[in-house]
N, C-alpha and C positions, 0 to 999 in steps of 0.2 A: 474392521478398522474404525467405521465411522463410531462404534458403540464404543469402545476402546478410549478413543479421542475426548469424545464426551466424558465417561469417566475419570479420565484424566486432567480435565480442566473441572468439573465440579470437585476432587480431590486435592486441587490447590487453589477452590472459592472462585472462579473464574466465571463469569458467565458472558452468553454471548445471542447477541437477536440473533433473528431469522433473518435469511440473506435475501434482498429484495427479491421476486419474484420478476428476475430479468435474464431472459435467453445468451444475450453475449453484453457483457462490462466489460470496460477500463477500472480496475480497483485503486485506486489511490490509499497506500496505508503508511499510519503513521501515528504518531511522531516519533520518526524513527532515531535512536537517541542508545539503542544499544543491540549487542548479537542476539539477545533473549527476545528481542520481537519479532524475528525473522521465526524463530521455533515457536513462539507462541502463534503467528501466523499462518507457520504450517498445520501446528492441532487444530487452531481453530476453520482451518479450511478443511480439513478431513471429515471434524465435527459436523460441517454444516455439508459434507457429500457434494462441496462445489467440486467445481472441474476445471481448476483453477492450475493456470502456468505462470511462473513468474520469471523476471529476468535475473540473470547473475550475472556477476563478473567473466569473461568467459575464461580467463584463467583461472579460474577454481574448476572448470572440467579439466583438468591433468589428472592422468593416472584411475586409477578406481573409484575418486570422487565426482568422476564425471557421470560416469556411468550411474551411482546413485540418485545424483541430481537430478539428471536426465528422467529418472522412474520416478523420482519424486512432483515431474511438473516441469523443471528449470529450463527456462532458455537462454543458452550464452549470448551474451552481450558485449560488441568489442565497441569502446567507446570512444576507440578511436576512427573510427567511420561514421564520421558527422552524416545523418541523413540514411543512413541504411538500416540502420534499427529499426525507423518510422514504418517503412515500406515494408520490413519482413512482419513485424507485430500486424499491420494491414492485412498481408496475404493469410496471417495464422486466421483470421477474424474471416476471410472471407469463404476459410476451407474448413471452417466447421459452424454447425449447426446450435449450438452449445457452448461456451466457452469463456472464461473471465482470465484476463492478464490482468496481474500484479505490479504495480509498481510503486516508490518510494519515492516520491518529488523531490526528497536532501541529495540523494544519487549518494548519500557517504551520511555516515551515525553520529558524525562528530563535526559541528559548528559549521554548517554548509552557510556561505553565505548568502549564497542565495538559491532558489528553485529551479528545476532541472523541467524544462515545459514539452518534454518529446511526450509526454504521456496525453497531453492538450491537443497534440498533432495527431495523433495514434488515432484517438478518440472521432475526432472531427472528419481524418481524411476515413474511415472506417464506419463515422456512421454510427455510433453503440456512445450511451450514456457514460458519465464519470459517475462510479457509487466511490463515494468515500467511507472507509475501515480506518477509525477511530479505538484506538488501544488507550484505556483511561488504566494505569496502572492502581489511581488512588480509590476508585470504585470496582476495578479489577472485570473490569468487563467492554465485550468489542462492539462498539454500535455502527450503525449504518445510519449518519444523520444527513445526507442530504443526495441524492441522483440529479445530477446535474447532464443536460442536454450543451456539448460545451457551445459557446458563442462566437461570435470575430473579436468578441471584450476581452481578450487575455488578461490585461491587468486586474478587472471585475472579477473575473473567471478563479481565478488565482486567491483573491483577497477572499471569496466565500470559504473556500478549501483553508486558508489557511487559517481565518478564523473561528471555523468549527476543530482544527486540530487546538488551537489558544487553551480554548474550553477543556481540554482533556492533561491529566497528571501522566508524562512521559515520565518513563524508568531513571533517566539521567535527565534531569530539567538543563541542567548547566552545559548539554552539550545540544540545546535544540537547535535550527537552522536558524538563523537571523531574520528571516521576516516575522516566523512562528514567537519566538523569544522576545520581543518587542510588543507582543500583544499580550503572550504569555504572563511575563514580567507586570505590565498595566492591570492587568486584570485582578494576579496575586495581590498587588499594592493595594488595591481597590478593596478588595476583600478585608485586608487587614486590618485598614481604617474604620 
């Protein structure tokens, strides 16, 4: 599979670093802006033979797409149980040896207004670095620019992650989250001039 994957992404010019050389991550990926980075997320975790889970909606396990998701890595997510996510992502972290969780700080693809910080919580009450997965549509490739030990700084914490996604061409610009898109936007302008 993982040869597979890599062919698959050099066949549509895609390239991708090496994933830091870290036993259990928090992945933060992004800028999540459409459904094509969820699948380019998954090749390129196959590609790099991580042992990567990520969260979903947990209505999308109905029926037989549970079950795939499920093989694929997924862990359902009810987001309506403020505070119980934090502690079961905890327990996955504590019950294995190896391991990176996935997740998307917009919590939704389309104009989040703001950031979703259970992933900061996860992280910290767990113990395990933030690696940030960066998807540059316009260079077509996933970097890994910054491992972050999180802080008590959450707004700090926050502002680094979101200005290394700034830096990267999301697939839909116009549907970035609002903190991202305000840095995004300055940066573009800057450029132009």
């Amino acid at each position: 599979m993982q040869r597979i994957a890599l062919r698959v992404l050099r066949m549509v010019g895609w390239r991708i670093e090496p994933f830091p050389d870290i036993p259990k991550a928090m992945v933060v990926a992004g800028p999540h802006t459409s459904n094509w980075d969820g699948i380019l997320g998954l090749v390129c975790g196959i590609a790099l033979g991580l042992d990567a889970r990520f969260m979903i909606k947990h209505n999308l396990f109905k029926g037989p797409l549970g079950w795939l998701l499920r093989k694929l890595g997924a862990i359902p997510v009810d987001r309506s149980q403020p505070g119980g996510t934090v502690g079961q992502m905890v327990e996955q972290f504590n019950n294995n040896d190896h391991m990176a969780i996935v997740a998307t700080p917009e919590g939704t693809r389309k104009n989040a207004k703001k950031w979703k910080t259970g992933f900061h919580r996860i992280a910290r009450q767990a113990d395990v670095p933030i690696v940030l997965a960066v998807a540059d549509y316009g260079k077509k490739q996933l970097t890994f620019p910054i491992i972050l030990q999180p802080s008590d700084d959450l707004e700090a914490d926050m502002k680094k992650l979101q200005e290394a996604f700034a830096e990267a061409t999301p697939r839909r610009p116009e549907r970035l989250s609002a903190p991202v898109k305000v840095l995004w936007e300055a940066k573009n302008l800057k450029n132009k001039t």
